[in-house]
N, C-alpha and C positions, 0 to 999 in steps of 0.2 A: 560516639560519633554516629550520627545518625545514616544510614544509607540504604541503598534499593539496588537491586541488580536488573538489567537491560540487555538484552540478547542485540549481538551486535549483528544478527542477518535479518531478524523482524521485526526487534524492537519490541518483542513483546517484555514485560514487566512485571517481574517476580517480589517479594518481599524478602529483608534481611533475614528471614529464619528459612527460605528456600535452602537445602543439606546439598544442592548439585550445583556444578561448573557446568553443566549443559540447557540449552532450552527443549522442554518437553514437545514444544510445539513445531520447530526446525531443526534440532540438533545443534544449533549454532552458539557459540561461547557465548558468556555471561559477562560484562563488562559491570565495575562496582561503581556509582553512582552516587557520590555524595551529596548529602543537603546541608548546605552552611559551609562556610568558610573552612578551609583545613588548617590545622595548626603549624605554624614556624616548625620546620625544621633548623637548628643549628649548624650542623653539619653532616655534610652526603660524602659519604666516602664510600657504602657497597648497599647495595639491595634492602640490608638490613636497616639501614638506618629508614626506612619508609616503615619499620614493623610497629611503633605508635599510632599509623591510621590505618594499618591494613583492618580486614574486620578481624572480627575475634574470630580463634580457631588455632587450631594446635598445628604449628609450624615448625619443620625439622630441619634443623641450621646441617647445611653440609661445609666443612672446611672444604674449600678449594686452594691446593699446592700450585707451586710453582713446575711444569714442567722439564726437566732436566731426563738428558742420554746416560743410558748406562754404558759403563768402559768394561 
C-alpha cells in the first residue's frame, strides 16, 4: 500500500521511508496518508485488526486485561 506522511500543524510532506513520528520543520505529528483505496476489512473488533494497512514496521502487541480489585 502505497502512502506519504503529512504533519498535521504545517502540512509539510515527508516520504514513506521518513524513520520519525515527528516533523522536522514544526515538531508536529505525522499523520499516514494513503493513495488508493484501502482494503475491506472484515471485521473490527480492537486496534489490531487495522495492522494489514498500517505501514510496515515492527509493532509490539500489548495484551490488555480486564481490570479487577484485589480482596
Amino acid at each position: 500500500m502505497e502512502y506519504h506522511l503529512k504533519c498535521t500543524k504545517c502540512g509539510e510532506i515527508y516520504s514513506s521511508k521518513y524513520p520519525y513520528q515527528e516533523c522536522t520543520k514544526c515538531g508536529g505529528l505525522l499523520e499516514v496518508m494513503y493513495e488508493g483505496k484501502l482494503p475491506k476489512l472484515r471485521k473490527i473488533s480492537s486496534f489490531w485488526d487495522f495492522e494489514p494497512i498500517l505501514p510496515k514496521g515492527k509493532y509490539k502487541h500489548f495484551e490488555v486485561g480486564l481490570t479487577r480489585t484485589m480482596e
